[in-house]
N, C-alpha and C positions, 0 to 999 in steps of 0.2 A: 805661443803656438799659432800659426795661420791653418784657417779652415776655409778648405773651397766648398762654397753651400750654395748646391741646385735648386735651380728655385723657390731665391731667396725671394722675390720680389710678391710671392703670391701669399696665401694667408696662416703658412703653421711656417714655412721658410723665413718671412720676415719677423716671425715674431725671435725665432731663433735665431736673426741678424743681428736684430735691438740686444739682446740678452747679452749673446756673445759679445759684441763690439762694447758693452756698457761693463761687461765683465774685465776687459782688457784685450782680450783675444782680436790678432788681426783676421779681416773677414772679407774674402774674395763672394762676392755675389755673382753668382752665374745663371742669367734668365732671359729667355726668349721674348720677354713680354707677350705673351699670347693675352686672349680675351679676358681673363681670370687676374691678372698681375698687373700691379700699381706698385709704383717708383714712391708714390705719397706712403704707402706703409713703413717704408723703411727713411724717411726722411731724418728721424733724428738720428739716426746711426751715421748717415752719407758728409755728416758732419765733422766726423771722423778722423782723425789722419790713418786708424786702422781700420778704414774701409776702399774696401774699390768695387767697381761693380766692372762685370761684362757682359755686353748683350750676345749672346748665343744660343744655340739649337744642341741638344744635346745630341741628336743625333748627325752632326756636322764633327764627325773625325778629326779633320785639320783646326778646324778652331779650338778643339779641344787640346790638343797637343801644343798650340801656342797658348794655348792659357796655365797649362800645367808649366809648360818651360818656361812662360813670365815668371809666374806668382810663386811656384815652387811650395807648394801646400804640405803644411805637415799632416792634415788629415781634409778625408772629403767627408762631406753629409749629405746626401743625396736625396733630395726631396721633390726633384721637380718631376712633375705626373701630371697627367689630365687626370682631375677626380670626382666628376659627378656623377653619380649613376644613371640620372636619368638622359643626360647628354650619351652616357655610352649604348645607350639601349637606342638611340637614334643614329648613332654615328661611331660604333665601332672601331672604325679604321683608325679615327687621330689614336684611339688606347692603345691599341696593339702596336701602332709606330711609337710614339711617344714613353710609352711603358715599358715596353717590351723592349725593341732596336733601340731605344733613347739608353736604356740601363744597359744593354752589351756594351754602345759604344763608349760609356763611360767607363765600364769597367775594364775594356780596353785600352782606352787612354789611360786611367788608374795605373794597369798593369805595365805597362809601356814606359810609364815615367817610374812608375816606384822599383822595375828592375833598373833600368840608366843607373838609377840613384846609390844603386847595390843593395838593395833591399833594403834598405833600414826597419828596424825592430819596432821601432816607435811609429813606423805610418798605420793610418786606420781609414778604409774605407766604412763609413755607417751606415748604412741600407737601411731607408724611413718607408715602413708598410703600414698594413691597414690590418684590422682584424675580420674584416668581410672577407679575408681570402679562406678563415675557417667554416665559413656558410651558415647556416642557421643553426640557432640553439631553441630545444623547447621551452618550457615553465620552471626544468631546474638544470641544474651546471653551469659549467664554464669554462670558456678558453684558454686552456694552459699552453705552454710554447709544444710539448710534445701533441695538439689536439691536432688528427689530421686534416689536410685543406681538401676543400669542398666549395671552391666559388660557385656565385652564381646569377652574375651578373659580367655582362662584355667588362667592364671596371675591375669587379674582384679577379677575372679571372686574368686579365693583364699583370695585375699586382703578384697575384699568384706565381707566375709566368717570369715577374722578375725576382721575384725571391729565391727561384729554383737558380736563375741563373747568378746569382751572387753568391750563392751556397756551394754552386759548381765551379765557380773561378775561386775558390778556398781553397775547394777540396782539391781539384787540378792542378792551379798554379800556385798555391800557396799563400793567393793575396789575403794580405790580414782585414779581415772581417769583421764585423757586430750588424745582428738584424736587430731591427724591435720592430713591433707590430700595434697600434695605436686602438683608440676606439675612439668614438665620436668626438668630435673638436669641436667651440664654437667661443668666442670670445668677441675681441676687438681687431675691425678688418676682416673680416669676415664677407668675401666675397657674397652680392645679394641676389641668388639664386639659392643659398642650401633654406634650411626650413628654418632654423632661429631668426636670421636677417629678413628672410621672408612673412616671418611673423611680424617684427615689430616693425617693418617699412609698409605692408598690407595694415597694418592696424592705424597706424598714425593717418595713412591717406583714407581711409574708409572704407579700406576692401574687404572683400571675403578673406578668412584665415585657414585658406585649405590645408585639412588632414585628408591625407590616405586613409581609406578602407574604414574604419572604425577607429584607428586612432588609439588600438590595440598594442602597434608592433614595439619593441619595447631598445631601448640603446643605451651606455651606458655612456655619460655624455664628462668630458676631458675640460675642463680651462685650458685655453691653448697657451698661456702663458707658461702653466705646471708642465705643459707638455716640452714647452722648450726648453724647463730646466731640467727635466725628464732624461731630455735627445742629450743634453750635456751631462750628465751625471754619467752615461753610458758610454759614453765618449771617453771620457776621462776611465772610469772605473771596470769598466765591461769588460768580461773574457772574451778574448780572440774567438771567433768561428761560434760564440754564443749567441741567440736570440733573446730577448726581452719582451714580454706584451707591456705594456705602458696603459694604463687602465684609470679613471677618472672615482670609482670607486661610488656611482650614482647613478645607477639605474633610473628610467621611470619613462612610461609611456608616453607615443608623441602624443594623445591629449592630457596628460599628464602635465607634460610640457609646457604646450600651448597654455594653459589652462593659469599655470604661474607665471610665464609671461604676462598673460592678461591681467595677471591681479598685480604686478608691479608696475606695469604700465598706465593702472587704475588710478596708484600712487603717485606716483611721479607725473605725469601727463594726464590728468584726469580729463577725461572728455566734457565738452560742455552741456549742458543741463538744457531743456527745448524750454523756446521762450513762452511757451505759456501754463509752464512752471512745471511739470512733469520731471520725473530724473531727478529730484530731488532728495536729500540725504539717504537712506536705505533702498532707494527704490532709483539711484543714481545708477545712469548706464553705463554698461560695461562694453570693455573690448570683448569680450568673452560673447557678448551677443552676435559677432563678427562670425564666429566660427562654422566651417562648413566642410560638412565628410564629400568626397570626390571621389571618383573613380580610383582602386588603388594600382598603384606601377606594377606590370609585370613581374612575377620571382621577385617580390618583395619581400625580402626575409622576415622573421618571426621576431625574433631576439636574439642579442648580441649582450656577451657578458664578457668580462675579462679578471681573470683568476691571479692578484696581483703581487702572488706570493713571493717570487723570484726577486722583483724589482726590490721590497721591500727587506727581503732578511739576505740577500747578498748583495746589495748597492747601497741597502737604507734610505731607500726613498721611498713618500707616498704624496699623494694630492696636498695641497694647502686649503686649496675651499669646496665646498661645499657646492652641490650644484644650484641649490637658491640663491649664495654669495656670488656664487660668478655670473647666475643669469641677472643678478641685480646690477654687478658691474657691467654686465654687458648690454643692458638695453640704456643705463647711462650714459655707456661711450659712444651709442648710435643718436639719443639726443643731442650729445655736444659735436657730433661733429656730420651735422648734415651736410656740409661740404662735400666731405670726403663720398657721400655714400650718392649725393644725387650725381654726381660726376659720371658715376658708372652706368645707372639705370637707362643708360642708350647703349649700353654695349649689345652684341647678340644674344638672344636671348633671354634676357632679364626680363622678370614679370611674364613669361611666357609659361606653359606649360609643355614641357619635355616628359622624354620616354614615354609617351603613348603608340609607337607606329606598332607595337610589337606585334 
C-alpha cells in the first residue's frame, strides 16, 4: 500500500513516516517545510527505497495534481496544519489559509484523482484532527465522537472548519473518508515551542519553567508514537465516513506535568550541588525550583478528556505507555540528541512568548 502523508516532515507526521515506512508500507512525504518541519525527523525512514519525499504547499493545486499523478497513492493521511495555539492567537491568517484552503485543496485534488482512477473501493482519504475542536470540558466527562464542536481558539476553530469540510466531500462526492480526532501529543521531535520541549530545554539552560494561569488547566497527554500506530490501525480497520477520538488515556494538570518532568530530570540530569556545599543529598536542588505561573493565554480552555471507547472495542486498540513512561522516554530522547534540538532554537519564534496581543 502507498500512503501520501501531509506533513510528514513535522512532529506527529514524521513519526507516522518512520512507523509506516518501518512497517513496509511505501510513503510519499508531502511538506512545505515551513518553520515547524525538519527533514532530521524523518532521516531513518529517507533511507528507504519505500520512501520519497515532496516539497509542497498544500494549498498549491497544480503541485498537487502532479504529485497524485506521479506517486498514484493508495491512500492519503493528511496531517499537515499550522498547530500552535498561541501562534494562531497572533496570526490567524496562516490557520485559516493553511487549515482551511490547504484541506479543500487536497480534498480536491484527493477527489480529482481518485474519480480519473474510477473510484476504487479501497482508496482512503484519513482527516488527522485535534480534540480542541470540542472546546472545553469541566471537572467531569468526556469527548466522544457524537460531543458537539465548540472551538475556541483562531487554531481549534480552523481544524473545526476542516473537519466540516471533509465530512461534506463524503457526504457530496462520496469520497471515502475516516476522521480521528487526537488529544495532546508530545514524545520525540517534538517541535520546541509546545510546553513539554519547553520544559525540559528551559530547565537544562537555567530558565524559568512557565506555567499558565495556575497550572490548573488539565489535558490528556498522547505518546506520539501510540499515536502513529493509532492513525494506522484506522487506516487499515476504520469505517468509511467514521470518526475516531484517539486518546492517550492520562489526564493530569500542566503542573502536574511540570512537576514529573522535573523529578525525572532530577534523575537523569541531576543539577549540580553549590560549591560551598549546600544542595546536598535531601536538600539537593531541583528543577522544580525553576517553576514559574505567568500570565495565562487568552480562552485558554479548562480541560480536555477523550472518551476512548470506540477506538478500543471496534478497532482493539489502546495506549501502550503510560504518561510517566513516555515522559521518561521523552526527556531521554531530548538529552541524546542536543543536536537535533539546538539546531532549531533560532528558528522564529522559539523561546519567545506568543499569544499574548489578544
Amino acid at each position: 500500500m502507498k500512503l501520501l502523508v501531509t506533513g510528514g516532515a513535522g512532529f506527529i507526521g514524521s513519526a507516522v513516516v518512520r512507523l509506516a515506512v518501518a512497517r513496509g508500507y511505501e510513503v510519499v512525504n508531502l511538506d512545505a517545510l515551513t518553520y515547524a518541519a525538519c527533514l532530521e525527523n524523518v532521516a531513518e525512514a529517507a533511507e528507504s527505497p519505500n520512501y520519497a519525499f515532496e516539497q509542497a504547499d498544500i494549498r498549491d493545486r497544480a503541485a498537487l495534481d502532479r504529485i497524485f499523478a506521479t506517486h498514484k497513492p493508495d491512500a492519503v493521511m493528511h496531517l499537515a496544519a499550522e498547530s500552535h495555539v498561541d501562534r494562531s492567537i497572533d496570526g490567524p491568517g496562516d490557520f485559516i489559509e493553511t487549515n482551511i484552503t490547504g484541506t479543500y485543496q487536497m480534498l480536491e485534488a484527493a477527489r480529482s484523482y481518485w474519480t480519473q482512477a474510477g473510484k476504487p473501493e479501497s482508496f482512503r482519504f484519513h482527516h488527522i484532527s485535534t480534540d480542541e475542536v470540542f472546546g472545553s470540558l469541566g471537572a467531569e466527562g468526556q469527548f466522544t465522537e457524537d460531543t458537539p464542536y465548540d472551538p475556541r481558539s483562531p487554531y481549534s476553530a480552523s481544524k473545526a472548519a476542516s473537519d466540516h469540510l471533509v465530512r461534506a466531500w463524503a457526504e457530496t462526492y462520496g469520497l471515502p473518508v475516516v476522521l480521528t480526532n487526537c488529544s495532546n501529543n508530545y514524545g520525540p521531535y517534538h517541535f520546541p515551542e509546545k510546553l513539554i520541549p519547553v520544559v525540559i530545554l528551559n530547565a537544562l539552560a537555567g530558565k524559568e519553567l512557565p506555567i499558565y494561569g495556575d497550572g490548573s488547566n488539565i489535558r490528556d497527554w498522547l505518546y506520539v508514537e501510540d499515536h502513529a500506530d493509532a492513525l494506522l490501525t484506522v487506516l487499515e480497520k476504520g469505517k468509511l465516513g467514521r470518526s475516531y477520538n484517539i486518546g492517550g488515556e492520562n489526564e493530569r494538570t500542566n503542573l502536574e506535568l511540570v512537576q514529573t518532568l522535573c523529578g525525572i530530570l532530577d534523575r537523569l540530569r541531576p543539577k549540580t550541588p553549590s560549591s560551598n556545599g549546600e544542595g546536598v543529598g535531601h536538600n539537593a536542588p531541583s528543577y522544580a525550583d525553576q517553576i514559574t505561573f505567568v500570565t495565562d493565554r487568552p480562552g485558554h480552555d479548562a480541560r480536555y478528556a477523550i472518551d476512548p471507547t470506540r477506538m478500543r472495542e471496534e478497532l482493539g486498540w489502546r495506549p501502550s505507555v503510560t504518561v510517566e513512561e513516555g515522559l521518561e522516554k521523552t526527556v531521554q530522547w531530548y538529552l541524546d540528541n542536543e543536536d537535533w534540538w539546538r539546531a532549531l532554537q533560532d528558528r522564529k519564534g522559539v523561546g519567545t512568548r506568543l499569544g499574548v496581543k489578544a
